[in-house]
N, C-alpha and C positions, 0 to 999 in steps of 0.2 A: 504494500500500500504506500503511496507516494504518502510526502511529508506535507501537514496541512500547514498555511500560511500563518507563521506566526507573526506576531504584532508586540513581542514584548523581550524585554532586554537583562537579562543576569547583570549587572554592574557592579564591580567594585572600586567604592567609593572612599576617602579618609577617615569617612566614621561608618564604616560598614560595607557590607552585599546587601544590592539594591533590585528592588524588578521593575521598571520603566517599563509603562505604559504607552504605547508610541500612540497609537490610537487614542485611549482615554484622556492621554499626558495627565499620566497620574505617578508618581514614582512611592515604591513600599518600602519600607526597610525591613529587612528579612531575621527573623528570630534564630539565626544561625546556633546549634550546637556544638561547636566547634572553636577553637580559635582561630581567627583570622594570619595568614602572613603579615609580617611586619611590611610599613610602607616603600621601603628602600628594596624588599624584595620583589624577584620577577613572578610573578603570578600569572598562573592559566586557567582558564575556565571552559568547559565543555560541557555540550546538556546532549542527551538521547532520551526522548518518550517522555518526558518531563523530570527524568533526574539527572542531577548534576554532577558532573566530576572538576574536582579543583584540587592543584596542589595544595600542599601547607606548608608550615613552616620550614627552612630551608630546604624543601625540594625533598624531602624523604622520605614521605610519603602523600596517598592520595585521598580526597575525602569524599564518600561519593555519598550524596545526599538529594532526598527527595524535598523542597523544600515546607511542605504543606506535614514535614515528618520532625519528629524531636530526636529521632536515632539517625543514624548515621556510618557507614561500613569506612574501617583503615585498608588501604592496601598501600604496603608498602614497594615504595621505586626498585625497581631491579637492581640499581645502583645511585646508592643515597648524594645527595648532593648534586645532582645533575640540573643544570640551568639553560643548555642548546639541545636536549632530545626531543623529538619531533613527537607529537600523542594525539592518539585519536581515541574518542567513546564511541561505540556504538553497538546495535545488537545483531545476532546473530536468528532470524525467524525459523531456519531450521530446525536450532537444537534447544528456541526459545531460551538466549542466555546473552547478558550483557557481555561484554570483550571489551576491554583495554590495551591496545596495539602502541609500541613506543619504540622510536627508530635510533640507536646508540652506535654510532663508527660504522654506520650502515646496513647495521646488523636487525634485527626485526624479534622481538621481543611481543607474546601475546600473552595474557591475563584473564581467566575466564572465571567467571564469578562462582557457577557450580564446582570448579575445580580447588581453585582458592588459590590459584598458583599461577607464576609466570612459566613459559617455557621459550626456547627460541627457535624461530624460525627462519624464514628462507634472505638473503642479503636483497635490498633496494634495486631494481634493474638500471640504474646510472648512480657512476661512483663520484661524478662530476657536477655533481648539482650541491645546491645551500639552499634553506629556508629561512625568510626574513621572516616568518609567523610559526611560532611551535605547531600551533591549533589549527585544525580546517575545518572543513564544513562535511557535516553528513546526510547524506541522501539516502533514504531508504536503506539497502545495509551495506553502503558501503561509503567511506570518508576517503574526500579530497584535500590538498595539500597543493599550494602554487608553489612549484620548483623555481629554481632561477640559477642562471648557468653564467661563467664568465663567456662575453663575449656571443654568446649564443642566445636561439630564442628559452623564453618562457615555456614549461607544458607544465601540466596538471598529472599528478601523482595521485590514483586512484589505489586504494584496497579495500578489498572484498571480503567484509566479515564472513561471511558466509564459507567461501571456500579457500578465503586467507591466501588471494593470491593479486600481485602487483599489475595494474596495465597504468600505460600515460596516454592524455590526452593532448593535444595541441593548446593553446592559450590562443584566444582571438586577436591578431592585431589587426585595428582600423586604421592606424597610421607609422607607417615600415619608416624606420629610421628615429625614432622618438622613444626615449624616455617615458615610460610610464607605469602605474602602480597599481596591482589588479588586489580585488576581494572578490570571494567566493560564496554563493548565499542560494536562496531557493526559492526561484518563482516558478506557480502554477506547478506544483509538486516536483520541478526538476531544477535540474544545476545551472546556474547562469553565475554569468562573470561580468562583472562590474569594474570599467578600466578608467583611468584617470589618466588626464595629460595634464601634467604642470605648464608647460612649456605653451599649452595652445589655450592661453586664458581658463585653465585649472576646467576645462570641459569633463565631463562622467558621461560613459556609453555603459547601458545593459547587453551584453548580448546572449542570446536564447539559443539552449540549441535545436536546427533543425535535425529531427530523429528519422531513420529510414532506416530498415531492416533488420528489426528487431530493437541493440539498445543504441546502434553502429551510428556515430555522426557525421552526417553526410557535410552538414558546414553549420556557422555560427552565423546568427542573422543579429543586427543591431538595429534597435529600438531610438528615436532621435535623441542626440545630442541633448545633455542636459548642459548650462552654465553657470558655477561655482562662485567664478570672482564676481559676477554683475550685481551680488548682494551689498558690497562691500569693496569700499577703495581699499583699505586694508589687508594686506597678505594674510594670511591665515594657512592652516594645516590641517588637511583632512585627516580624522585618526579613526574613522571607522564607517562605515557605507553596510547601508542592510537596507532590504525590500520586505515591506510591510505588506497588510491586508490589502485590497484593491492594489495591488503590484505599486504601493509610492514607494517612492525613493528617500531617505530619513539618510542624511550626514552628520556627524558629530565634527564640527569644527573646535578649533582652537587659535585666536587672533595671538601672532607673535610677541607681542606688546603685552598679551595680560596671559601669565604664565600659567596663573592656579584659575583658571574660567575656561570652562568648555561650552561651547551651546549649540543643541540640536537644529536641526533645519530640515522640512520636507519641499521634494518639487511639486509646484503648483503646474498643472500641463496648461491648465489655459494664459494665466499669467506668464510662463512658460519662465519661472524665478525660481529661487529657493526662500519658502518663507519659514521665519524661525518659529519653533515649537516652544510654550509655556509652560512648563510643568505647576503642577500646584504645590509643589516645594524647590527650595533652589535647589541645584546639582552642582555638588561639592567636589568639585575636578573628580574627573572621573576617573579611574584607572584601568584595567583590562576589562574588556566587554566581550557575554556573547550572546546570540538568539539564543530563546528559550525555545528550543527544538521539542 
């Protein structure tokens, strides 16, 4: 079953894990059982089916928590202190069981919750790639991951909880020769990729993909141009891009000038802007974000 369109956002904030309402612009402060990471640390967050996987305190272990729950399961890292392995959550509809897949010297580590145990698996099919994002996104059962290569293009790092096995896909580019910065998200139950050009007045493309012959993509279609900077003389930094209910498009900016202030923005198609979003409490710089899958 494809993944229904969510509308709401995990966030951790300086005084807590928060669920942002994109839709309502409502944000909650969440009754966490757990300690939180310290602020100086790197934190990741992951959700499948509505529970959450989050490091904790210096990376050593994981917390995976439902948040509507007061319990909470530890699993500990394969290898404690780790701060660039690559993690993905998600489920397994076969054997009905959650998996925790985490990629170390390239090596492929899975975590099956009936089991209670990591074991290892098969190496990454390119040894030549880096991920600027630990976290990807997951589709139905299987999570993506934008690779990035020196000097080469972009693909898309798929695995398949199911049969726990690696394919790549290509990354859309709309404009050859440019600099740009892709997020991973989920319109209309499938995988689209959301690319960003600095360089060409800070524009954001969705592109969908066209499917033929089964799950095989025949190409990448893009949705028009959206534009970034025409909100603001002001430079700013996109730090996170996701597609909400009715497929809008929600930016989380950050104006260079004010260090600890983040503020959301969706695109209006008819006004054809980014207009900012209210919440009904302030949003206290925000730290790592994910859809609540």
């Amino acid at each position: 079953m494809s993944n229904k369109q969510s509308s709401q956002l995990i966030s951790l904030h300086k005084d807590g894990l928060y669920l942002l309402d994109l839709n309502e612009t409502t944000s909650l402060k969440l009754n966490v059982p757990f300690t939180l990471p310290a602020q100086t640390e790197p934190v990741c967050i992951l959700s499948c089916r509505g529970v959450i996987c989050l490091t904790r305190k210096d990376n050593n272990e994981l917390a995976i928590w439902k948040p509507t729950s007061t319990k909470f399961k530890r699993v500990p890292m394969i290898k404690r202190g780790q701060t660039q392995n690559l993690l993905g959550f998600g489920y397994d509809r076969v054997l009905d069981d959650y998996k925790i897949v985490t990629i170390i010297d390239k090596k492929t580590y899975i975590f099956t919750f009936k089991e209670s145990s990591w074991r290892e698996s098969k190496l990454i099919p390119s040894s030549d790639c880096f991920f600027k994002e630990r976290t990807g996104t997951v589709v139905d059962n299987c999570m993506y991951w934008i690779a990035n290569r020196f000097n080469k293009e972009k693909f898309i790092l798929c695995f398949d909880f199911v049969n726990e096995e690696y394919s790549k896909l290509n990354v859309p580019m709309m404009l050859s020769g440019l600099e740009f910065n892709s997020w991973l998200d989920v319109s209309r139950g499938e995988l689209c990729v959301i690319n960003h050009y600095p360089s060409v007045d800070d524009n954001l493309c969705v592109c969908r993909r066209e499917i033929r012959s089964g799950k095989k993509i025949a190409r990448w279609d893009s949705d028009p141009w959206m534009n970034v900077a025409g909100n603001d003389d002001e430079p700013v930094d996109i730090r996170f891009v996701c597609i909400a209910k009715n497929d809008e498009v929600f930016v989380v900016v950050r104006c260079r000038s004010k260090e600890e202030e983040d503020n959301v923005f969706v695109y209006n198609k008819e006004q054809n802007e980014f207009i900012e979003v209210l919440f009904s409490s302030h949003l206290k710089v925000l730290g790592c974000m994910t859809k609540l899958m």
